[in-house]
C-alpha positions as CSV (number, residue, x, y, z in Angstrom):
1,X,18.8,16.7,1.3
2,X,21.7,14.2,1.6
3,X,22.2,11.8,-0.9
4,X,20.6,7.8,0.0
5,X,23.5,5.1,-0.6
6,X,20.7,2.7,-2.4
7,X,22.2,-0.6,-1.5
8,X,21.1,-3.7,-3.3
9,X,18.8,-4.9,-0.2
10,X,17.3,-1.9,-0.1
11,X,16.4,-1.7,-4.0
12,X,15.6,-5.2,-3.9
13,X,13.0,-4.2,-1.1
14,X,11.9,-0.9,-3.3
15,X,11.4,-3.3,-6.2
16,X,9.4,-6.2,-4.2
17,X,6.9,-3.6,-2.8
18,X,6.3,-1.7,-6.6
19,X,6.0,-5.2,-8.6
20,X,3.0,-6.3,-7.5
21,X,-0.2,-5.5,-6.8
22,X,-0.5,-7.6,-3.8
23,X,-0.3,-4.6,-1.5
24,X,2.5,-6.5,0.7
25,X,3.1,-6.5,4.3
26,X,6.9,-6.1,5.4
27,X,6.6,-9.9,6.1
28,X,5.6,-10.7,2.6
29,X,8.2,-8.6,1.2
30,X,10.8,-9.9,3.9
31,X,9.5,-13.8,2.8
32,X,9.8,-12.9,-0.9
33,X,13.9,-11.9,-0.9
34,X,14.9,-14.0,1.9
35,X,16.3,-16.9,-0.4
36,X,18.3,-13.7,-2.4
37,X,19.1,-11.9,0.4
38,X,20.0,-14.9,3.6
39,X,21.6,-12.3,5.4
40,X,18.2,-9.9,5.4
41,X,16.3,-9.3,8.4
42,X,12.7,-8.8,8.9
43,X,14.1,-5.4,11.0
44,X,16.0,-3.9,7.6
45,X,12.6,-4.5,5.6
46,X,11.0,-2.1,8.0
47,X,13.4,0.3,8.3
48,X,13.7,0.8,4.1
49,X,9.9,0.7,3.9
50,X,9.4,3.5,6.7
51,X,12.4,5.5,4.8
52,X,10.2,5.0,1.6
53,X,7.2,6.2,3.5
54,X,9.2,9.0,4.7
55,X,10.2,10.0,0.9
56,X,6.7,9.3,-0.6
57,X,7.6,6.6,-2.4
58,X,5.1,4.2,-0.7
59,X,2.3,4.7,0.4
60,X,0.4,2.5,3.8
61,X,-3.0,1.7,2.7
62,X,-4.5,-0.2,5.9
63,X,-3.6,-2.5,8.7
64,X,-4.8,-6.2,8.2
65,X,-4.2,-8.5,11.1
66,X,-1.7,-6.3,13.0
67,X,0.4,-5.6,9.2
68,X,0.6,-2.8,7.7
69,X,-0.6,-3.6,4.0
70,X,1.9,-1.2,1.7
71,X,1.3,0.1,-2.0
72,X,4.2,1.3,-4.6
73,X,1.7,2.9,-6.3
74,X,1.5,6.5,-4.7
75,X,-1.1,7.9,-7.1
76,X,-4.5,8.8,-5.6
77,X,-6.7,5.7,-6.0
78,X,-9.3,3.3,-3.7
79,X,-8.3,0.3,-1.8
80,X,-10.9,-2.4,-1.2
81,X,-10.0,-5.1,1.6
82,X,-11.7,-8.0,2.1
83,X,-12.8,-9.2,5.8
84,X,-12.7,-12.4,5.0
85,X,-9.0,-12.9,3.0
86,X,-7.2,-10.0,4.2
87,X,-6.3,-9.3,0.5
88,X,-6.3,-6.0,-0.9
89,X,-7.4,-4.6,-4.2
90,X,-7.2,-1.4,-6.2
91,X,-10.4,-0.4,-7.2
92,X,-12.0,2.0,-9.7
93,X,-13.6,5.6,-8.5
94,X,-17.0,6.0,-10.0
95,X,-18.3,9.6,-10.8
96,X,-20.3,10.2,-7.5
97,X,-16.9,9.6,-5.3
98,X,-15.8,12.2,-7.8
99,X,-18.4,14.9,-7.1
100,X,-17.7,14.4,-3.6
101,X,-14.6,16.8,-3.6
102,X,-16.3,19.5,-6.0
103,X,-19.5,19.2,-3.4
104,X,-17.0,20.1,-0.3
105,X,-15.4,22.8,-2.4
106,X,-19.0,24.3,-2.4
107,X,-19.1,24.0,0.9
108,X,-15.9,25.8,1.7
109,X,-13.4,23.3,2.2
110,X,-10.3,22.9,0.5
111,X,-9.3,19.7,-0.5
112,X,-5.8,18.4,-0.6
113,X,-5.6,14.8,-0.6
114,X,-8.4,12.1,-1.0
115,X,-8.0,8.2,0.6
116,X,-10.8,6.2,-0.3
117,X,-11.1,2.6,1.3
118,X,-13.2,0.2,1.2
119,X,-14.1,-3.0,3.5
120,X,-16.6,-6.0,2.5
121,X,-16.0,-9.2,1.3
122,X,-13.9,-9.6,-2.5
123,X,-15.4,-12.0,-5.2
124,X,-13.4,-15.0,-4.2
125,X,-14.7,-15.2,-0.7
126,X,-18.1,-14.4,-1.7
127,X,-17.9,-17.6,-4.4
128,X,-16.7,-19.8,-1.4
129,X,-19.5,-18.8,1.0
């Protein structure tokens, strides 16, 4: 595999996505180094963060209001998105989303990769209701 020229825009756009747990949108990222970056487009934000998609390095978690919401965090782990806000959090696995693999194994199947998400509405909303 070729070598990636990592230009500043596209570490700056790297960097936005993995410092914060925010799980941006392209839009969010694009809004973020806009005043850094004047000469950025929205279209170069997508293109770096379907290369990093292509590499691994980010991960899509879900699409919230037509965006795709992006983590830097490429480590299995579960998403929860709220209806109401749109925002989305990492969440802990308990021990009976655990067992679910090993009971699949028993059952034959071979599990490679796990994507647990969740959908409800998070603590804030719930306080504002």
């Amino acid at each position: 595999m070729a070598k990636r020229n990592f230009s500043s825009k596209r570490n700056a756009i790297y960097n936005a996505v993995c410092s914060t747990d925010t799980h941006p949108s392209a839009r969010w990222v694009y809004e973020r180094l806009k005043p850094d970056f004047p000469d950025l487009s929205l279209g170069t934000v997508y293109r770096n963060i379907a290369l990093f998609k292509d590499e691994g390095r980010v991960s899509v978690i879900c699409n919230v209001n037509g965006e795709e919401r992006i983590d830097g965090n490429t480590s299995p782990h579960p998403h929860f998105v709220c209806n109401c806000c749109g925002n989305v959090y990492d969440v802990e696995d308990t021990a009976e989303q655990a067992d679910d693999c090993s009971a699949l194994a028993e059952k034959g199947f071979a599990v490679e990769s796990k994507f647990v998400l969740y959908y409800g509405i998070c603590p804030k909303c719930t306080v504002k209701q």
